[in-house]
N, C-alpha and C positions, 0 to 999 in steps of 0.2 A: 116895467122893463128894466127900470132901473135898480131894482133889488135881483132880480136874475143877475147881473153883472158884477152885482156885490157878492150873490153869493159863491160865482164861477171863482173871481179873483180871492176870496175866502180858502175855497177848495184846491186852490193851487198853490196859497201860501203855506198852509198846512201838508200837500204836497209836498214843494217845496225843501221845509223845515224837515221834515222824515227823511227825505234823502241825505240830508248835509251830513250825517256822520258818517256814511257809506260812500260819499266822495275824499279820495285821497290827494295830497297833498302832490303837487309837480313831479317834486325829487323821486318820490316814493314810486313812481309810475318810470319815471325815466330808472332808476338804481335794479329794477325789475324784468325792464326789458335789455338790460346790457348786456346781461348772460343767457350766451346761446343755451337752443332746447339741446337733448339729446337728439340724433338722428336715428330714426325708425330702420329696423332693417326692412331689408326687401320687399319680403316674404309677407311682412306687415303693412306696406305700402300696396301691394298688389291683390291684398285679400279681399276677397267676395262677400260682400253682407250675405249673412243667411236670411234673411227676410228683403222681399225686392216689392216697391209698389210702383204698378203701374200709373202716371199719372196721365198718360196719353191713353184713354178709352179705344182709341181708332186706329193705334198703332199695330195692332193683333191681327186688325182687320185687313187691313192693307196688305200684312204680310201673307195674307189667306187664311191666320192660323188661328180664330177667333170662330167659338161656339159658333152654328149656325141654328137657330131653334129649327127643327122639322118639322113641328105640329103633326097632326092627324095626317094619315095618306092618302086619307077620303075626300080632306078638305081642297077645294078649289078658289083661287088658288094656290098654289105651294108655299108652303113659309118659310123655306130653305133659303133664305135670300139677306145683305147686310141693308143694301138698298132697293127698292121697288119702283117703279116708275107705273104712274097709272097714267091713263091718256082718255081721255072722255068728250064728249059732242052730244052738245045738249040740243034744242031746238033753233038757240039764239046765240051760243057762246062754243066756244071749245077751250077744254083746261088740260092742263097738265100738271100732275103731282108726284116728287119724290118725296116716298114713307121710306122711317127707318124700322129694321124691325123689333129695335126697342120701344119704339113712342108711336102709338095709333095716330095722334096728330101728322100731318102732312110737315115734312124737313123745309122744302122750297116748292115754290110754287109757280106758275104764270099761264094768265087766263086772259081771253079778246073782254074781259071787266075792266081790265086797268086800263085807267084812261091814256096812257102812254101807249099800249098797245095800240087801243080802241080807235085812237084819231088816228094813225097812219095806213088803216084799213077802209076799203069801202065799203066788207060784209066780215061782219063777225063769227063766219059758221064754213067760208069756203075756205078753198084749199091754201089758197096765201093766206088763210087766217092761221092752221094749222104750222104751215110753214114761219111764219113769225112766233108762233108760241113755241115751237122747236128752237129756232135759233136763242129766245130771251129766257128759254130754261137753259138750254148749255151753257150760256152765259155764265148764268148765276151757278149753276152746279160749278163750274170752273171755279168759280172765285170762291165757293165753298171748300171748295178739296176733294170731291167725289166727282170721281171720273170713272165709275164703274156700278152700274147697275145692271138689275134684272129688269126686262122687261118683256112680259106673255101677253100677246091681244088676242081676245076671243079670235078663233081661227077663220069666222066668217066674215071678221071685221077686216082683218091684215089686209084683203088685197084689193082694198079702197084705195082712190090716189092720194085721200086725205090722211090717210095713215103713213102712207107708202112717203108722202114729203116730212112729215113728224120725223118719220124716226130717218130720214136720208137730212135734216136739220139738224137733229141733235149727236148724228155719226160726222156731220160736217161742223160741228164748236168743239168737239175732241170728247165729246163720249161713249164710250162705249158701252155697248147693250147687254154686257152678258158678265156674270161674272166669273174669278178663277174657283177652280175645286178646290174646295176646304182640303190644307195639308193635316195630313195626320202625322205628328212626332212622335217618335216610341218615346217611352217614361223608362 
């Protein structure tokens, strides 16, 4: 251990020593900065980089104006979507998952498995279980920043009460089900 720290303080004296000519002397820094720059006109103050990088991925999306994949129109269902909301009921448990439609992995998630859910319920599969997994996915969807998805339930499933409290939980934490139509800007 004690030759690593020989050799660290080695590599920094040599550091070090390489920079010392490229640092300049007080005077020289201050004599430098005394004289104002010239002042940019305007016109050069206000100009537009020709090249712009988004560094906000989701900023496009928000606006509505962000590719939306369509995939196949065969396919069921739709991939027209930034966010998807799935809703599933298993034998034992009920989950809920928001996919994005760049990452097959699931964005957020919350299922009657977590044991936080888990103890505050008597049954992990009824309708207050649904309604609790509604409430602690809006949750989380809020604190993520998506507050707008798609969400399509098999048509024969919708008019369960287990469904009907899911999505009347996650339109009561500030989510909304549906997204806006992609804008199209002329070029």
């Amino acid at each position: 251990m004690v030759g690593f720290f020989n050799k660290v303080n080695h590599h920094l004296w040599l550091l070090c020593r390489s920079l010392k000519p490229a640092l300049k002397p007080a005077r020289w820094l201050s004599a430098a900065t005394s004289q104002p720059r010239p002042r940019a006109s305007a016109e050069e103050e206000e100009a537009v980089k020709p090249t712009f990088v988004n560094r906000n991925p989701r900023n496009l999306e928000q606006m509505a104006l962000a590719v939306k994949d369509r995939g196949w129109m065969t396919t069921w269902p739709h991939r027209e979507f930034y966010h998807r909301l799935v809703f599933s009921r298993t034998q034992h448990h009920v989950m809920a998952e928001v996919f994005s439609a760049a990452r097959p992995d699931p964005v957020l998630s919350a299922s009657t498995r977590e044991w936080a859910v888990k103890q505050q319920l008597a049954s992990t599969r009824c309708v207050a279980a649904c309604l609790a997994v509604g409430e602690v996915l809006a949750q989380r969807c809020q604190q993520a920043g998506i507050t707008r998805m798609v969400y399509r339930c098999i048509p024969w499933q919708y008019r369960s009460d287990a469904v009907q409290s899911f999505r009347k939980a996650m339109k009561g934490g500030g989510v909304t089900l549906s997204e806006p139509r992609r804008k199209y800007v002329g070029t």
